[in-house]
C-alpha positions as CSV (number, residue, x, y, z in Angstrom):
1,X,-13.9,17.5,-40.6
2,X,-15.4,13.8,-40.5
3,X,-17.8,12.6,-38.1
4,X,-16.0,10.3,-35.3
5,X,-17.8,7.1,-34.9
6,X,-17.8,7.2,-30.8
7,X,-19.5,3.7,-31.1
8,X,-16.2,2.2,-33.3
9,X,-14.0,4.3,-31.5
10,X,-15.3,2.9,-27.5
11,X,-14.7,-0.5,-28.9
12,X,-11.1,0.4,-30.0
13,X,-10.1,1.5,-26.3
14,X,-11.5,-1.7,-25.2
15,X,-9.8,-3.7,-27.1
16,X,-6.6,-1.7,-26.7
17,X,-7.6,-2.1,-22.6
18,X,-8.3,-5.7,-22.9
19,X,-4.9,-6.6,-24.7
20,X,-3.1,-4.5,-22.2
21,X,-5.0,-5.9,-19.2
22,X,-4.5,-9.8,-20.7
23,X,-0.6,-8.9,-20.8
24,X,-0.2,-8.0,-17.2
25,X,0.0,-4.5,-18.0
26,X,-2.2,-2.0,-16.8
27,X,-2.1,1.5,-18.4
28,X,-3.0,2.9,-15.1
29,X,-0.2,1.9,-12.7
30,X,2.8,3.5,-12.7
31,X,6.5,3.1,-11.6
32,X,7.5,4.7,-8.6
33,X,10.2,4.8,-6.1
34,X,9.2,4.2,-2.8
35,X,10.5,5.3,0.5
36,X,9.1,4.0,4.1
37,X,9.2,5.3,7.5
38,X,7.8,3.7,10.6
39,X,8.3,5.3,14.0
40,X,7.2,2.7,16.6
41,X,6.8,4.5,20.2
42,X,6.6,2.3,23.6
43,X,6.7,4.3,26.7
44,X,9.9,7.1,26.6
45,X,11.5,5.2,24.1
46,X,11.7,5.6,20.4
47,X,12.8,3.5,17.4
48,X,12.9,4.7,13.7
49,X,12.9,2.3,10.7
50,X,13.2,3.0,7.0
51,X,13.3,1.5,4.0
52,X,13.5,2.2,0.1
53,X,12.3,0.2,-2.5
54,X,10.3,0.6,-6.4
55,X,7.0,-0.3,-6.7
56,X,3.8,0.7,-8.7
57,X,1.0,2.6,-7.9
58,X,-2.4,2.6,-9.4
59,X,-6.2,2.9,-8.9
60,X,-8.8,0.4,-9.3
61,X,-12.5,1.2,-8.7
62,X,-12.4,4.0,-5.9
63,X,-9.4,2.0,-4.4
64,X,-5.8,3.7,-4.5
65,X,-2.9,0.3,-4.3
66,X,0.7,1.3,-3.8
67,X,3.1,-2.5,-4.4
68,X,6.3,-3.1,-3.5
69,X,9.5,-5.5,-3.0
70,X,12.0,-5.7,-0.3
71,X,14.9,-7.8,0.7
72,X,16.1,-8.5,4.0
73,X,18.0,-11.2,5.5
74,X,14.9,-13.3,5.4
75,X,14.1,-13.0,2.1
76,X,11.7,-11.1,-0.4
77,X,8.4,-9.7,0.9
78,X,6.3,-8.4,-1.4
79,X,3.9,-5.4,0.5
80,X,0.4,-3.9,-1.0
81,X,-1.5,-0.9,0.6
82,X,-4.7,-0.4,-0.2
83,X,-6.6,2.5,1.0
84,X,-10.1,3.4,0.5
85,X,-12.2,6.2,2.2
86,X,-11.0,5.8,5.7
87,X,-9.7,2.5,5.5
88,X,-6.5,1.0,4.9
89,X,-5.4,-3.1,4.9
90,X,-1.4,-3.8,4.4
91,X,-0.7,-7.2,3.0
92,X,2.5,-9.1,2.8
93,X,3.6,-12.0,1.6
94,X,6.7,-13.9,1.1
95,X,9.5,-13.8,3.7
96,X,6.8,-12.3,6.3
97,X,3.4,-12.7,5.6
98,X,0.8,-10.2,7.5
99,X,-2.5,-8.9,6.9
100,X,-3.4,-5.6,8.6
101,X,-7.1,-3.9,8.2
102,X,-7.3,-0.2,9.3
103,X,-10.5,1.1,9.9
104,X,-10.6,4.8,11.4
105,X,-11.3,4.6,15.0
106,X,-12.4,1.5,15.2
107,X,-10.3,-2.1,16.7
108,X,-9.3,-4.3,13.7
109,X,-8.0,-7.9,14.0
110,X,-5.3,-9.0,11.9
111,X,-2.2,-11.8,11.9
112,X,1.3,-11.9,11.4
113,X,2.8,-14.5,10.4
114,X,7.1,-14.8,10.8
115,X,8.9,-18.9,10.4
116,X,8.3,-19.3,14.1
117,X,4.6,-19.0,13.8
118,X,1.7,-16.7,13.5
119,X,0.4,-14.1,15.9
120,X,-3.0,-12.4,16.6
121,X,-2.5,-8.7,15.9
122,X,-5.1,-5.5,16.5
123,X,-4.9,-2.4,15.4
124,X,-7.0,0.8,16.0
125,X,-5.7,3.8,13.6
126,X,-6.2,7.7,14.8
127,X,-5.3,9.1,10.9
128,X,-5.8,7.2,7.4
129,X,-4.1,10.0,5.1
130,X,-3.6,9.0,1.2
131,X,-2.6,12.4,-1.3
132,X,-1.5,11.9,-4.7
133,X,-0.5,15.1,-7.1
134,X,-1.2,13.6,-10.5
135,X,0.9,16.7,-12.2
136,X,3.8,15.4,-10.4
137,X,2.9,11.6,-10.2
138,X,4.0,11.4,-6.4
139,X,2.1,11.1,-3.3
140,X,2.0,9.7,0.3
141,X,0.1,7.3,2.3
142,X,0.0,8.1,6.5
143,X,-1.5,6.1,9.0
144,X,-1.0,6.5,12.8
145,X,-2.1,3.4,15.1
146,X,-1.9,1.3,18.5
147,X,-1.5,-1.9,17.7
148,X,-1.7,-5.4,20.5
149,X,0.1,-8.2,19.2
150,X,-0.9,-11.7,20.9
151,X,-3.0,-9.5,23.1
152,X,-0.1,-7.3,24.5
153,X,0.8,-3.6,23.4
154,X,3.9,-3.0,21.2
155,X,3.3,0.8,21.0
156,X,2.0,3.7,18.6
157,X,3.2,3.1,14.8
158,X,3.1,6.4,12.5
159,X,4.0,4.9,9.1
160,X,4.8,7.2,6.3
161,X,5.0,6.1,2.7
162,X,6.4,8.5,0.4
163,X,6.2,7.6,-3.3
164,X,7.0,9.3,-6.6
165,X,7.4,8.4,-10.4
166,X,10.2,7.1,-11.1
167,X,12.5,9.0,-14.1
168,X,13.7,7.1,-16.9
């Protein structure tokens, strides 16, 4: 059996990674389907919204991202998740535009931003939950918080996000 030339062979992954990286595609995200539940609590009453979409999930550093597009009457809004040991941040953009930081426990500030105008959010999350199975390529990001918009309580949001491979 030959040697391996680890030293040759390192620089062939790079340039493989490079190439991939230069062409938008990373060898680390995959396709998945995505499906979205928020349940919004104010008082007694109770409102369910859901949502499914495709997307692509992937790691970066010690960061987990899960991306992805959905039309409503207002247009496209592209949404990323990022969560990181105990924190989460949602951004949108497009249609609605909205940057949400989640820190466990702790008050966040954020804004919303809709045609009419942009609002002051806060947020204080009570769970951060992220699991991935990497046999089965699915996983599911949880986070339950109070959130204040322009000062005022809109309720308790538990937002599930459900996401698996998609099959070819």
């Amino acid at each position: 059996m030959p040697d391996l030339d680890w030293g040759q062979a390192l620089l062939n992954f790079v340039d493989i990674t490079a190439i991939i990286e230069k062409n938008g595609v990373s060898p680390l995200q995959i396709p998945v389907n995505v499906r979205v539940k928020t349940t919004i609590r104010h008082g007694s009453s109770k409102e369910i919204f859901e949502l499914a979409a495709q997307g692509r999930y992937y790691s970066k550093e010690s960061a987990f991202y899960l991306q992805y597009e959905e039309l409503a009457e207002e247009g496209k809004t592209r949404t990323i998740v990022k969560v990181v040991d105990g924190e989460a941040l949602i951004l949108r953009s497009g249609a609605v535009k909205m940057r949400m930081p989640f820190l466990l426990n702790k008050r966040q500030k954020g804004s919303y931003e809709i045609a009419a105008g942009a609002l002051e959010t806060e947020s204080r999350a009570t769970r951060i939950d992220h699991t991935y199975n990497s046999l089965q390529n699915s996983g599911k990001i949880e986070l339950l918080y109070e959130m204040k918009v322009q000062g005022a309580k809109t309720g308790t949001y538990h937002l599930e996000i459900m996401f698996e491979e998609e099959k070819k």
